[in-house]
N, C-alpha and C positions, 0 to 999 in steps of 0.2 A: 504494500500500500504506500503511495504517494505520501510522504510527510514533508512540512518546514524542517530545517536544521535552525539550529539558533540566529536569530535575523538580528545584524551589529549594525551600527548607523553607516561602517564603514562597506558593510556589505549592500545595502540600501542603494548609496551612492552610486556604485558601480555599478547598480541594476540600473540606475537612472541614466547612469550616463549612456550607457551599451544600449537601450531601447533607445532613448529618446530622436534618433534621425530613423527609426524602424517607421513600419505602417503600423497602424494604431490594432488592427487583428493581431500584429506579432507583440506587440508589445506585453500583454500579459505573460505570455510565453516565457519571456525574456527577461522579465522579472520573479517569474516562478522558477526560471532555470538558476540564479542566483542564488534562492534562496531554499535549494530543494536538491538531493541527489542525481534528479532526473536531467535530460537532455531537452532542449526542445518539442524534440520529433519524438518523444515520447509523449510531454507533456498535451501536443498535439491531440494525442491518440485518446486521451482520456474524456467521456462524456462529459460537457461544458458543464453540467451539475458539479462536478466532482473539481472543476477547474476552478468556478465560482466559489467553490468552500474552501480550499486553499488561498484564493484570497482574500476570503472573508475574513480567514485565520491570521494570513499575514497581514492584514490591517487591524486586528484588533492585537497582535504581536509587537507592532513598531510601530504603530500611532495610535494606539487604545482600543474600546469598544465602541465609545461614541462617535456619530457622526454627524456632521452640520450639513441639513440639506435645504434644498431650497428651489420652489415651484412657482406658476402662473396658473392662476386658475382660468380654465379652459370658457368658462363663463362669463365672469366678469374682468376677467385680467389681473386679478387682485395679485399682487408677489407674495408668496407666505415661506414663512422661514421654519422652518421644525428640525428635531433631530429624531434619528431611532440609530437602533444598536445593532451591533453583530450579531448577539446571538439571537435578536428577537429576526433576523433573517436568515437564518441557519437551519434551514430542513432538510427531507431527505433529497440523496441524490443517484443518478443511476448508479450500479456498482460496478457496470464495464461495460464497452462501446460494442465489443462484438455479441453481445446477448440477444440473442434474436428475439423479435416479438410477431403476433401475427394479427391484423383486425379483418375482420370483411364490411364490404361498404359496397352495397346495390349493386349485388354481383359479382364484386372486387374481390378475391383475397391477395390481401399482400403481408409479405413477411418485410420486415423493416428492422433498422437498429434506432436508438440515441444520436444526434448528432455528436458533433465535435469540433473542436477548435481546426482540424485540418480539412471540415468543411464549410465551415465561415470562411479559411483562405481560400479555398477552391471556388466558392463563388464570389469572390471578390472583385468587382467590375462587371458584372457579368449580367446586368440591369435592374431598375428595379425591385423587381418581383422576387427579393434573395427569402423572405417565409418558402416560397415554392419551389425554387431549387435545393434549398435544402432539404424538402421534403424528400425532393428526388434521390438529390443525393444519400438519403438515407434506407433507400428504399433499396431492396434484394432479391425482391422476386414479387412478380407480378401477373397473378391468373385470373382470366376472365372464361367463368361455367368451366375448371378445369383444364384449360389451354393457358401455357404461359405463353405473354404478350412480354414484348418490351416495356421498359418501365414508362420510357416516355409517353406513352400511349396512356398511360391514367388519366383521368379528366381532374380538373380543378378539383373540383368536390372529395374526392377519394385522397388526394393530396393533402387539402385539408383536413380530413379526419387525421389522415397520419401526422400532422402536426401538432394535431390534439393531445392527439394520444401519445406522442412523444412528451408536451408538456407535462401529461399527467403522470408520465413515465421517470420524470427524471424534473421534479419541481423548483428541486436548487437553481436550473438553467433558468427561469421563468418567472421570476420575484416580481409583485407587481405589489406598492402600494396603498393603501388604502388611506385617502387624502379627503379633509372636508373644509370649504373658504372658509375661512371665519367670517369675510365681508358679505355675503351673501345665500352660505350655506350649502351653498354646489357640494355635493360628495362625487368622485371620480376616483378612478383605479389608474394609478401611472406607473410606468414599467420603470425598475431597477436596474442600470445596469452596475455590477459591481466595478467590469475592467474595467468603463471611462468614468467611473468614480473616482475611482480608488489611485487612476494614473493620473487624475487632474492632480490630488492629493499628493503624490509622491512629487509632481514637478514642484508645487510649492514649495513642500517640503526643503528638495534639494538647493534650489534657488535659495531660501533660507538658511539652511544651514552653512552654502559657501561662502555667504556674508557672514555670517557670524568666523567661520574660519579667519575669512580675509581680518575682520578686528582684531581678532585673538591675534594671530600672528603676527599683524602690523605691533602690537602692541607688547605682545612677549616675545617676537622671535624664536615660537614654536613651530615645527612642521607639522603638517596637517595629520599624517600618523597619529601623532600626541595628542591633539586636538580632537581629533575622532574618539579616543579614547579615553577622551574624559565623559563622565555619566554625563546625563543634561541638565540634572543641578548644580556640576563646576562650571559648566559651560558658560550657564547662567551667572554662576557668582563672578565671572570672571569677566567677563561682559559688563554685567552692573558696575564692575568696579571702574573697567575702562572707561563708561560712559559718565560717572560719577564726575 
């Protein structure tokens, strides 16, 4: 099973720096390869539930549980600011990409897997409509009244259910929500996503901490090693002092 290793501020950095000129689908990748024994093109492989809870973990690891988030309501426009946690989005998630499943839908049977993170890349550019090629792409075998079809021959509708049935299959990839205005009292369901959460997160992060480097060091003639390794209450104290 996939786990974090211990996540250090110095190892953080280096995730950040090493994605940050990536495309935004690799970039979780690239920060889970940091901070995990896995490779990429493993981490790839793993149903996006199970990707999703790894970063859930690695954000509430190196920047806490809580998180600052922040919406429009779809009704009135109202901005509303709230926060929720890690573990209160933390369910289950598929436990492996190649586990087959089967539905039938008006005729349809089709066996299908979970997506995954190396099918977000595969249809990356590829227009639009990526709920539906992904569904495609998940999809393994495709019979109509007992005669296998090609899969692209599925009609929309049966595509959709397989999307369904993926989401219900594997709920960690599928976080959505549950938001009400205050200005107005709109309730709406808005989708979660953790990667470009979590990666806006880490670029601030970084950004901040290589200022805070740059002071330290202007001001003690430490290298940034050193610096990294101090907890982030010397960091702090040592900051306050400079600014003092």
């Amino acid at each position: 099973m996939t786990q974090l290793v211990s996540v250090t501020a110095r190892g953080l950095l280096d995730a950040w720096e090493r994605a940050q000129g990536a495309a935004p689908v690799l970039r979780p990748l690239l920060v889970l390869e940091a901070v995990t024994h896995e490779d990429a093109a493993a981490l790839a492989a793993l149903p996006l539930g199970v990707r999703d809870r790894l970063l859930l973990d690695l954000r509430r690891s190196a920047l806490g549980e809580r998180m600052a988030c922040e919406a429009h309501c779809p009704a009135c426009a109202e901005h509303i600011e709230f926060d929720v946690s890690t573990p209160a989005l933390t369910c289950d998630a598929a436990s492996a990409a190649e586990q087959r499943f089967e539905i039938e839908h008006e005729g349809w049977r089709i066996v299908f897997r979970v997506p995954t993170t190396a099918d977000l890349i595969g249809c990356a550019g590829q227009g639009d409509d990526v709920a539906r090629r992904i569904a495609l792409e998940c999809v393994q075998e495709a019979r109509w009244s007992s005669v296998e079809v090609a899969r692209e021959t599925l009609p929309d509708a049966a595509l959709e259910a397989v999307g369904e049935r993926c989401a219900a299959l594997d709920p960690q990839a599928d976080i959505e929500l549950d938001l009400t205005c205050p200005a107005c009292g709109h309730g709406w369901r808005s989708p979660f996503d953790i990667a470009a959460f979590l990666w806006s997160e880490i670029e601030a992060w970084a950004v901040r901490m290589l200022g805070e480097i740059h002071v330290i060091a202007s001001g003690y003639g430490w290298s940034e090693a050193d610096i990294l390794n101090l907890s982030p209450s010397r960091r702090r104290y040592y900051l306050e002092r400079l600014e003092a």
